[in-house]
N, C-alpha and C positions, 0 to 999 in steps of 0.2 A: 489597379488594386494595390493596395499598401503591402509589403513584405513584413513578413511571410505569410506566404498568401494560402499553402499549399501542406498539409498536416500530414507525416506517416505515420504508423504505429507499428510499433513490434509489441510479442502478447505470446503468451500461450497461446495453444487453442481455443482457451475460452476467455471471458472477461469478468471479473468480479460487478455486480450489479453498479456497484460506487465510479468505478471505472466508464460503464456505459454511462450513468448521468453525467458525469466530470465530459466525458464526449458529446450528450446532447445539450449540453450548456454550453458548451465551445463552438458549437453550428447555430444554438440561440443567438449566443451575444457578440459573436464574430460572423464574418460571407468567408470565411476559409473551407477550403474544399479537401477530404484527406481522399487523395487518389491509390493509396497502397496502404494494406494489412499484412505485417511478414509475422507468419505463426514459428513458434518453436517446433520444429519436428522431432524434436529431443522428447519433449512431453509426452506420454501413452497414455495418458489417459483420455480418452476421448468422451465417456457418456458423462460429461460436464455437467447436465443438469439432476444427474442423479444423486447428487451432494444436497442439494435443495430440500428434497422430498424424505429424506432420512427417516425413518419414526422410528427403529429399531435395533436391537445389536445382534450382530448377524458371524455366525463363523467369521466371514471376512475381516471382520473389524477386530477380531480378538487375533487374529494371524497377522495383523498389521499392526495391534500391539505390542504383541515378541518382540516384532522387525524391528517399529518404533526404540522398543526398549534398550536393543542393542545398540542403535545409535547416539539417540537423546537422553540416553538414561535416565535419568529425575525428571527432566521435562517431559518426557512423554505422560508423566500423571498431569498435568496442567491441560496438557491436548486431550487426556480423558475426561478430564472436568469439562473441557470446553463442549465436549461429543454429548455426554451426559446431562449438562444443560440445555442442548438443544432439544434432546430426547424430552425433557421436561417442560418443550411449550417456549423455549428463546430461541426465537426463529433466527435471529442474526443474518435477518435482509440483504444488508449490505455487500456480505461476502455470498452470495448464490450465486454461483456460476451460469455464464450463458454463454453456448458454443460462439463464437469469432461469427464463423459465416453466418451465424442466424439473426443477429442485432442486427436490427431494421436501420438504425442510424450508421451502420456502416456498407448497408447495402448497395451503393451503386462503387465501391471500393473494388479494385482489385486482390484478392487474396492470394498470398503464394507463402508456401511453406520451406523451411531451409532449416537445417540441423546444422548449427555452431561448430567450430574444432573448439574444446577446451581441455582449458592447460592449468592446475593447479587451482581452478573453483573462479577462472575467468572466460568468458566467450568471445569469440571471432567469427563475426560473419562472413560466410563464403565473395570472393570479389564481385561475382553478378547481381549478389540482393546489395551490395555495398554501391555499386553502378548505381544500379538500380532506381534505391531511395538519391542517391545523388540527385541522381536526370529527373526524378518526378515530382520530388520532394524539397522544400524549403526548407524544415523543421520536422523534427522525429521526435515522438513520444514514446519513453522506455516501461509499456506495461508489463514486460516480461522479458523471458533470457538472462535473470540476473545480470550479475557482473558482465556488464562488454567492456571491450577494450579495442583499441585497431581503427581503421581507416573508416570505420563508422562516423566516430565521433567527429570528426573534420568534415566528412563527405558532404553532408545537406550545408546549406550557408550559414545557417542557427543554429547547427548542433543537434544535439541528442539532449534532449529533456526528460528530467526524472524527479519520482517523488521522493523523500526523504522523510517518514514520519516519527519529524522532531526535527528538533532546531540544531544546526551542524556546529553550530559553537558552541555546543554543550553535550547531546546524546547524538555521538554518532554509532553504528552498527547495527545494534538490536531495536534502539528508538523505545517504541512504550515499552517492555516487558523492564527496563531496569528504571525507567518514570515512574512505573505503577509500583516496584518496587522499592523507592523510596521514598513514596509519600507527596509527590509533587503535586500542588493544586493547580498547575498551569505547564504548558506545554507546547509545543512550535511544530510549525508543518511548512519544509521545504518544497519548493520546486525549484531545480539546479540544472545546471548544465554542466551535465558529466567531461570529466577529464579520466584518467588513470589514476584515479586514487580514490579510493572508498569514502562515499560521502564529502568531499572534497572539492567540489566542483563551485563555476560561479551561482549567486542566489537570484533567479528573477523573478519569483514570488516569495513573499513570506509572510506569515499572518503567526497571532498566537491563536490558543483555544482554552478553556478552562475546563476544570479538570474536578469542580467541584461535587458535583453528584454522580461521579461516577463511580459505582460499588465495583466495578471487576476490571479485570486487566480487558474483557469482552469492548464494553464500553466505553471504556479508552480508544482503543483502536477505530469504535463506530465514531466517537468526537472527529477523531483525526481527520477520519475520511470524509466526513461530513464537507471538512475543511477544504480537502486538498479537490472535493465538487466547485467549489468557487476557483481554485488557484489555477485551476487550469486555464480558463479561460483568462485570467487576470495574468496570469504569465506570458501567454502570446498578445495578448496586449500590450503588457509593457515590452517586448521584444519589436514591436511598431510602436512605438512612441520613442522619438530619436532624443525627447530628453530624458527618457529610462534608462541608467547602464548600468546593468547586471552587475550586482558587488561581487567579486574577490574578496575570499577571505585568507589570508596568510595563516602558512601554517600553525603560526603558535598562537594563533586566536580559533583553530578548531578545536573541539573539544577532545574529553575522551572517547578510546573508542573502545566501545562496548563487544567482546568479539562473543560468539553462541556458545564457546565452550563454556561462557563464564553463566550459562540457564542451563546449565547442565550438572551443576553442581547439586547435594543435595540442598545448602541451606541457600540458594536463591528460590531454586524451585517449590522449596517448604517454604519460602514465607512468601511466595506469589500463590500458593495455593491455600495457604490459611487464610491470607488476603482475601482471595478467590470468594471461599466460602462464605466467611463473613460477609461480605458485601452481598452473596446472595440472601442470605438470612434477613440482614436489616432492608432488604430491595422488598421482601417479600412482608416483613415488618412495617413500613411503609405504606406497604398499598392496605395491606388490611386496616390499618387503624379507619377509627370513625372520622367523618367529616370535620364535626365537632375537635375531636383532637388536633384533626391537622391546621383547624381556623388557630387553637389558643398556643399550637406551635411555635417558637421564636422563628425568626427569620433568618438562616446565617449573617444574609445584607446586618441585621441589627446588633450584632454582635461585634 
């Protein structure tokens, strides 16, 4: 069997829905086997799938605004917009959480959980899961744990594989929230192999996505993911294909980097939320018109 033969994952305890396909398309179009799941033991939240079923606002969620508020100041109204759209019927598929151990495609997986040492908003995994994935694993995929750093990233022979949603020559950090924020009709979806530096790693997939009819920052990030469904398996592909090698990008050819404080301001977070709006008005503008209208419509393509 061609290397890498042998897939881990790290994760929360659950998996966003995009994350599961991006996985059962990597057992479609690859015979790679992932023999280990390492969950965050950091994470507490555990009823995962209760994010899904949402219909309503509930004490809880106005006590998690406060909290919110206190951190993310102005962005925390963008995450109430996003909560409040759901409420109103945008189910936002892609991100519904499904517990680890319960995805059927990772079922014959060993699962073990481990809590990170972190130091200044980076993780280290404990030396046994870093063995661990060594001895069983070829290649590691980074669905969770944020930032790692440490004997991780060397230990499997292909490294630690991650997503980056957006092109690292251009938005690194925050990725869509400052795309959707300046109006970009196009847009990139990394897959990298992390080193020690934020968004900075080598590239073994990369594709664009357009960015055209997308009314909300929501949207954006469903394009993205949509994307990074194909990159995965298209990544470990090209990582067995010995004429594939993984670009390096040099420093002064990364881009800027976007760091969170800068959506915490008022006037980013006021015009991703005007934004916000807007797009949902003309989305809804849109669906209602007549057949009729939408035939004698121009075409953007025409334009």
């Amino acid at each position: 069997m061609t290397k890498p033969a042998t897939v881990g994952i790290l994760t929360e305890p659950y998996l966003y829905e995009w994350q599961v396909h991006a996985i059962e398309r990597l057992q479609e179009e690859t015979d790679v086997e992932i023999p280990l799941v390492v969950h965050n033991g950091d994470t507490t939240e555990y009823e995962a799938e209760s994010w899904n079923q949402k219909k309503r606002v509930g004490l809880d969620d106005i006590v998690q605004f406060f909290d919110l508020l206190r951190e993310e100041r102005a962005w925390t109204f963008i995450l109430a917009e996003r909560s409040i759209g759901r409420l109103l019927g945008d189910e936002q598929r892609l991100w519904h959480r499904h517990t680890a151990e319960r995805i059927d495609c990772l079922a014959d997986a060993a699962h073990v959980s481990c809590e990170p040492q972190t130091e200044n908003g980076w993780n280290e995994l404990p030396d046994e899961i870093v063995d661990r994935l060594a001895a069983e694993c070829d290649v590691v995929v980074r669905f969770g744990f944020g930032l790692i750093r440490g004997a991780v990233l060397t230990a499997p022979e292909y490294g630690v594989l991650s997503f980056h949603p957006a092109d690292i020559r251009n938005y690194r950090g925050m990725g869509p929230p400052p795309i959707f924020h300046d109006g970009r009709t196009q847009a990139g979806s990394t897959l990298q192999r992390v080193n020690e530096s934020i968004d900075g790693g080598e590239i073994v997939a990369y594709d664009d996505v357009s960015l055209q009819d997308c009314h909300t920052l929501w949207d954006v990030f469903d394009r993205i993911a949509l994307k990074q469904i194909e990159l995965l398996a298209d990544g470990i592909s090209n990582l067995r294909d010995p004429t594939v090698d993984p670009e390096s990008v040099p420093d002064d050819q990364l881009g800027e980097m976007y760091y969170r404080d800068r959506r915490r301001t008022l006037a980013f977070s006021g015009r991703v939320l005007a934004k916000n709006v807007a797009g949902r008005i003309r989305r809804r503008f849109e669906r209602n018109r007549s057949p009729e209208e939408q035939i004698d419509r121009p075409s953007k393509s025409s334009n």
